[in-house]
C-alpha positions as CSV (number, residue, x, y, z in Angstrom):
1,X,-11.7,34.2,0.1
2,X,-10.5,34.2,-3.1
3,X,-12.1,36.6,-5.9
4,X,-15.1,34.8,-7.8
5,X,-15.0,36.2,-11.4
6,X,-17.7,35.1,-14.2
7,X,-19.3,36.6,-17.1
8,X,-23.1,37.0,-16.8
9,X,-25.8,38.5,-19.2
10,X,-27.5,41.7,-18.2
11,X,-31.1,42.7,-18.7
12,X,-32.5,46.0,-19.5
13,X,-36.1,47.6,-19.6
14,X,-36.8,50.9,-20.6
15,X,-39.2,53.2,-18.5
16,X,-40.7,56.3,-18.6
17,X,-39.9,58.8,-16.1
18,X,-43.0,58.8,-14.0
19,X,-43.9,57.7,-10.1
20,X,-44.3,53.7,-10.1
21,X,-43.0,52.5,-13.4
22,X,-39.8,50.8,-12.1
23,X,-41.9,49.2,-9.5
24,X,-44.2,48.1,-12.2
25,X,-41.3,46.2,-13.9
26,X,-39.8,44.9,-10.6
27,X,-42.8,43.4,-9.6
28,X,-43.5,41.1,-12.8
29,X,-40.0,40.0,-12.3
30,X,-40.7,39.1,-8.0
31,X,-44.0,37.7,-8.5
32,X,-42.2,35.2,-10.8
33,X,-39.8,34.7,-8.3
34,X,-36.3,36.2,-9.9
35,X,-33.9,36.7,-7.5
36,X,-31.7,40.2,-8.4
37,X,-28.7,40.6,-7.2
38,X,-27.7,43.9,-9.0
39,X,-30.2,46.7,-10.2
40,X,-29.2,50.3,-11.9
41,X,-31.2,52.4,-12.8
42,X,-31.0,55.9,-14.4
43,X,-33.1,58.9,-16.5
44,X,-32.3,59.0,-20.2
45,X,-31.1,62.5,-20.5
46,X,-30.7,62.4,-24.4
47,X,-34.3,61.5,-24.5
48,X,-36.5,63.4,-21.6
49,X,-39.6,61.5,-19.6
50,X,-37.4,58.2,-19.8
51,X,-35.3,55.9,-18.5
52,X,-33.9,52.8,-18.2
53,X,-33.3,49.9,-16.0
54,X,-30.7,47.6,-15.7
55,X,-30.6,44.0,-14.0
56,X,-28.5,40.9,-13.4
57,X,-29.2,37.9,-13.3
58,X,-32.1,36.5,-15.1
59,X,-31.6,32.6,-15.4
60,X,-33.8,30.0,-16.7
61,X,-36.2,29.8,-19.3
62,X,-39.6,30.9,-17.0
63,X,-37.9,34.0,-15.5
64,X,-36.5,35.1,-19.1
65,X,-40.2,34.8,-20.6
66,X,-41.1,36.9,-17.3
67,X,-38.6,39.1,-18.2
68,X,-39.9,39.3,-22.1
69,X,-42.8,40.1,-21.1
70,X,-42.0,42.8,-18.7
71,X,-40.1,44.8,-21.1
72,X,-36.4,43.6,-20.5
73,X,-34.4,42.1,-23.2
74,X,-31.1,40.8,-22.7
75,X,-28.3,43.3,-23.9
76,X,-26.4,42.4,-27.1
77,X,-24.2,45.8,-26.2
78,X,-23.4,45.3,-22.5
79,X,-20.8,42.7,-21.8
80,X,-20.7,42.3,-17.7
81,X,-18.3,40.8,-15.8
82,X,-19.3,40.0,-11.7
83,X,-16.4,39.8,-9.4
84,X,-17.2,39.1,-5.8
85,X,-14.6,39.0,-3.3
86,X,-13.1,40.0,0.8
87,X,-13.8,43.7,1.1
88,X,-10.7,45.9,1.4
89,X,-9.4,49.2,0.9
90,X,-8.4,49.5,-2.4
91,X,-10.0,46.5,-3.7
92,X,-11.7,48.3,-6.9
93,X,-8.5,50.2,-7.5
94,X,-6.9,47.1,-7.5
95,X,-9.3,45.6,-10.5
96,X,-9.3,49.0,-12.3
97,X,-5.6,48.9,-12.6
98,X,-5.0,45.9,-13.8
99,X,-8.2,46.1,-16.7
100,X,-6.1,49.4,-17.4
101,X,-2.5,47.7,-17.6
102,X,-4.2,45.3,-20.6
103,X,-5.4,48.5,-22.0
104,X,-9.1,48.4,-21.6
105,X,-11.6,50.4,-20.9
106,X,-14.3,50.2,-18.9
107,X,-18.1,51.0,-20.5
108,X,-19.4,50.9,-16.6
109,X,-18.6,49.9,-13.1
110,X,-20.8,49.2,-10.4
111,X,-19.1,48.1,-6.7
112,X,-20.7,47.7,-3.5
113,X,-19.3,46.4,-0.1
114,X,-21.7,44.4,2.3
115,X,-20.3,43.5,5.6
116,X,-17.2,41.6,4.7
117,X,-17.6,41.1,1.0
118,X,-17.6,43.1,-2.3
119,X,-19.3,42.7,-5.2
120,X,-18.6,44.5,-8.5
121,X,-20.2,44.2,-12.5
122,X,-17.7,45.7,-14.6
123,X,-19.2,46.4,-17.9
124,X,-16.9,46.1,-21.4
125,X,-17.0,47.4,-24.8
126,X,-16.9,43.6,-26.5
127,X,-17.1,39.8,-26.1
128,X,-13.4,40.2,-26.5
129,X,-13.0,42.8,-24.3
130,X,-15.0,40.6,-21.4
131,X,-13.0,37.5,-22.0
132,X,-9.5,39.6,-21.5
133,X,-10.8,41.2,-18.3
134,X,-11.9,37.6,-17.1
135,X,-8.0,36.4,-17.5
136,X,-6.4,39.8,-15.8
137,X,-8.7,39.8,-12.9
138,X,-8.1,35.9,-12.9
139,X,-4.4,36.5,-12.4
140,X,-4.7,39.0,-9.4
């Protein structure tokens, strides 16, 4: 299996830090039947009693207005690249080095393995910075 590489938007909602809010905003998106494939989530130390959730994807014109009005906006700032691939030792190492060898750093990273496959959203700095990483990974 080769490695799938594509640029895909990311979503993000802010919550306050309180039992239930982030199912609150998950369920507006399932009841309108969006399919997630990659949620983070964190606290807002800089600002206490919130947070804020991430998600990819959100496709189509109904599940973005589900989105809307849940809270989630698509990100202007994050610039996510999704690379899927055979899991193997060393695998993220392997993507890390080679963003690094074109000299660019990485805003965020998020990698998980399930069974036999990988799946990573490497977040850049810039448009520019995406479409770079798209053409190293590409050549790996």
């Amino acid at each position: 299996m080769a490695l799938k590489i594509q640029r895909v938007d990311t979503w993000a909602a802010p919550l306050d830090d309180a039992p239930g809010r982030m199912a609150t905003k998950l369920r507006a998106l399932a009841s309108a039947g969006v399919n997630l494939e990659m949620i983070v989530a964190r606290r807002s130390p800089e600002k206490p009693g919130t947070g804020v959730v991430f998600v990819t994807p959100i496709k189509g014109a109904a599940a973005a207005r589900v989105a809307h009005q849940a809270g989630f906006r698509k990100t202007v700032y994050l610039h996510t690249v999704r690379v899927e691939g055979p899991d193997k030792s060393g695998e993220t190492h392997r993507l890390a080095q080679a963003l690094a060898q074109e000299g660019l750093s990485l805003c965020g990273l998020s990698a998980s393995a399930v069974n036999k496959t990988f799946l990573a959203h490497i977040v850049l700095d810039s448009e520019a910075d995406a479409a770079k990483a798209v053409r190293a990974l590409r050549s790996l």
